[in-house]
Backbone as a ProteinNet text record, in pm:
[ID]
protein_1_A
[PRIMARY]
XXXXXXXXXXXXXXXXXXXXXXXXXXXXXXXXXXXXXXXXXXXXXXXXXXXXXXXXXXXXXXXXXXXXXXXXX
[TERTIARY]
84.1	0	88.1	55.5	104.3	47.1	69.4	4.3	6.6	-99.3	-74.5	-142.3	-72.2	-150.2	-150.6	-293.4	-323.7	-360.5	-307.1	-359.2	-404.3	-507.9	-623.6	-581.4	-485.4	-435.3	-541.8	-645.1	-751.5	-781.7	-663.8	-611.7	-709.8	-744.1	-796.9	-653.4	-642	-510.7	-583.7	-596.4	-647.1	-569.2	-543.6	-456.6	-544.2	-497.5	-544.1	-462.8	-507.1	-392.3	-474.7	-393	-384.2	-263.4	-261.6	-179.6	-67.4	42.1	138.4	83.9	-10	-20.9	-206.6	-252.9	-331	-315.5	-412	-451.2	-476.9	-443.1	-474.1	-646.5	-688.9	-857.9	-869.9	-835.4	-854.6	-848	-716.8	-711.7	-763.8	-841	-946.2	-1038.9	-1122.2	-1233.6	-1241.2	-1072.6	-1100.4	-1098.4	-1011.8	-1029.5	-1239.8	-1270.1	-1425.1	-1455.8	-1458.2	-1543	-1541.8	-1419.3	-1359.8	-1348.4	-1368.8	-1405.9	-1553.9	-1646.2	-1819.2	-1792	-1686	-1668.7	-1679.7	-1743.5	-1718.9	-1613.5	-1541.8	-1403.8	-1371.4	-1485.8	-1436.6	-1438.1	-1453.3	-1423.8	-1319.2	-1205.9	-1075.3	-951.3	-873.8	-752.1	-644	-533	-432	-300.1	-201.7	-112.2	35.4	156	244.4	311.5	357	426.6	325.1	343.7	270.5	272.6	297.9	250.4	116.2	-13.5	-148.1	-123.8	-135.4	-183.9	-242.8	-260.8	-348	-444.6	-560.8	-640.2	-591.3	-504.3	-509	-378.4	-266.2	-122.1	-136.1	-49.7	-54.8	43.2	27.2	106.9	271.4	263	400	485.8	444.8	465.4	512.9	462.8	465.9	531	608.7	705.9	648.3	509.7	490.7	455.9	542.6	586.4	544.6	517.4	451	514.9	423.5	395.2	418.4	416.7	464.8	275.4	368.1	247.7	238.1	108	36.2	-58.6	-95.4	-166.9	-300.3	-401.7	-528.1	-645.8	-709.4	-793	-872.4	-985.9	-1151.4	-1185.7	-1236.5	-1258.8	-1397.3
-119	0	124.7	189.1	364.5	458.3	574.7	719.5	798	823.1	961.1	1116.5	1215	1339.4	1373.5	1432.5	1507.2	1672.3	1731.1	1926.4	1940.9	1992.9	2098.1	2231.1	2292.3	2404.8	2521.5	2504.6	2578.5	2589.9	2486.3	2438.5	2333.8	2261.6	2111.2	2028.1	1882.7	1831.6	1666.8	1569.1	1474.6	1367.1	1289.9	1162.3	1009.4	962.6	810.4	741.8	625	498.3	419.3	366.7	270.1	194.8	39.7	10	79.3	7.2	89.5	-6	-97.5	-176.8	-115.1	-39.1	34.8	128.8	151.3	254	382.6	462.9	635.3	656.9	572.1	551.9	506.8	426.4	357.7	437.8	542.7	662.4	771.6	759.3	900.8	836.7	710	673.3	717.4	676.8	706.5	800.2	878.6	1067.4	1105.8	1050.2	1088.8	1039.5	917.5	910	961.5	1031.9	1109.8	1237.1	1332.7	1478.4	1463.6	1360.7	1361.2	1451.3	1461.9	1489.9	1366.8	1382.3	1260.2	1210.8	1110	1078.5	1134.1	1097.6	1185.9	1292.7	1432.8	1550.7	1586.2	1454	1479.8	1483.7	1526.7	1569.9	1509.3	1456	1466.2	1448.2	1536.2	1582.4	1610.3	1607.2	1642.5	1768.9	1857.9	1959.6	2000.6	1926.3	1911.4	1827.5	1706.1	1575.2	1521.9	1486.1	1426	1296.5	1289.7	1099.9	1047.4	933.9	878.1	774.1	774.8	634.8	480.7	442.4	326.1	283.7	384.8	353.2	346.6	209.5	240.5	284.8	365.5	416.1	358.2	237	197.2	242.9	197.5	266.3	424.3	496.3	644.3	679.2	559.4	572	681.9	652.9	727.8	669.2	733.5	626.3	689.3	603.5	621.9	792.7	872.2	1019.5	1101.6	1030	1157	1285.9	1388.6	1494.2	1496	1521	1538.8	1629.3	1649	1794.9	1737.7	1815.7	1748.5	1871.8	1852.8	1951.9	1909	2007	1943.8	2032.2	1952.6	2015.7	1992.5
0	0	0	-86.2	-78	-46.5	17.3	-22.1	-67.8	-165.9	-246.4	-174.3	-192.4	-151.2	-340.9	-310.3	-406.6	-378.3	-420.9	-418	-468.3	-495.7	-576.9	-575	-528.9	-505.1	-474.9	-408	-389.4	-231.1	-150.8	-14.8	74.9	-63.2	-9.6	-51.8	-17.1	0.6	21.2	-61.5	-65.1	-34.2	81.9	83.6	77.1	-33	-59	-99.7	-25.1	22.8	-78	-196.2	-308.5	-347.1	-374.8	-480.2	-555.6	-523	-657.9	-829.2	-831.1	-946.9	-989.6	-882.2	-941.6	-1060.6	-1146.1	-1254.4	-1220.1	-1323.5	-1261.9	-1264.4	-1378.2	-1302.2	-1221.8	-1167	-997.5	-909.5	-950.9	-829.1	-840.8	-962.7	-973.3	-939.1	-891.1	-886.8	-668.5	-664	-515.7	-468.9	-525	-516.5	-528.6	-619.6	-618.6	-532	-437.6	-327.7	-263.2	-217.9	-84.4	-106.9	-261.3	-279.4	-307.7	-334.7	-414.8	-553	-636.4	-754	-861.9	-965.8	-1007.5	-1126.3	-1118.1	-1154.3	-1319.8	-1391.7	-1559.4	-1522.3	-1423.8	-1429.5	-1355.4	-1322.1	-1216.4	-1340.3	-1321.9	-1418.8	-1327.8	-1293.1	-1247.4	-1329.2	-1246.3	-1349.1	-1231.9	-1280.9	-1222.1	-1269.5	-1247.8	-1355.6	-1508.3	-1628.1	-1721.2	-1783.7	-1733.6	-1759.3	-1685.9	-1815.6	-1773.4	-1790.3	-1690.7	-1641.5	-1715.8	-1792.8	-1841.6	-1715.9	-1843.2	-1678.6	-1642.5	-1814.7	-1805.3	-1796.2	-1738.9	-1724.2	-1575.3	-1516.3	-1354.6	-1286.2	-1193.8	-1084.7	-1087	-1062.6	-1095.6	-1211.1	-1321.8	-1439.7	-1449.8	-1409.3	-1377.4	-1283.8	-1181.8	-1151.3	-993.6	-945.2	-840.2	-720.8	-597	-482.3	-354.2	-242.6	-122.3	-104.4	-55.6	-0.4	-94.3	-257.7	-316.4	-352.9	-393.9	-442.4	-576.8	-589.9	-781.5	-753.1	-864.4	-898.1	-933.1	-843.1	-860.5	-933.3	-1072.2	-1152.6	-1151.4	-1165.7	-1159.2	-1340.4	-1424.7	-1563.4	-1589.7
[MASK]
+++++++++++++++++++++++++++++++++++++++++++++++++++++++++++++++++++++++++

C-alpha cells in the first residue's frame, strides 16, 4: 500500500492509500469518493505531464507520499 496526496491548489489536500499496481482511473475513482466529484471531471497531473487512466502508478514511476496535482474540468 502507498500514499498519495493530491492538491487541488484551492487548499484542499487529498490523501489516498492505493496500490502501486493500481490505474490512474482507480485513483481518480477514489479521489471521487472522498471529494463527491465525479471521476471523468478529475484531471491529475504532475508539472505538465497528464496521467493517463489506463497507465498504472507503478509505471509512472509514483511512490509512497509523493504529491500530484489534482484539476476538476
Amino acid at each position: 500500500m502507498i500514499e498519495v496526496v493530491l492538491n487541488d491548489r484551492l487548499g484542499k489536500k487529498v490523501r489516498v492509500k492505493c496500490n502501486d499496481d493500481d490505474t490512474i482511473g482507480d485513483l481518480k475513482k477514489l479521489v471521487a469518493a472522498q471529494t463527491g466529484t465525479r471521476s471523468d471531471k478529475i484531471r491529475i497531473q504532475k508539472w505538465y505531464t497528464i496521467y493517463k487512466d489506463h497507465i498504472t502508478l507503478k509505471d509512472y514511476e509514483i511512490h509512497d507520499g509523493m504529491g500530484l496535482e489534482l484539476y476538476y474540468s
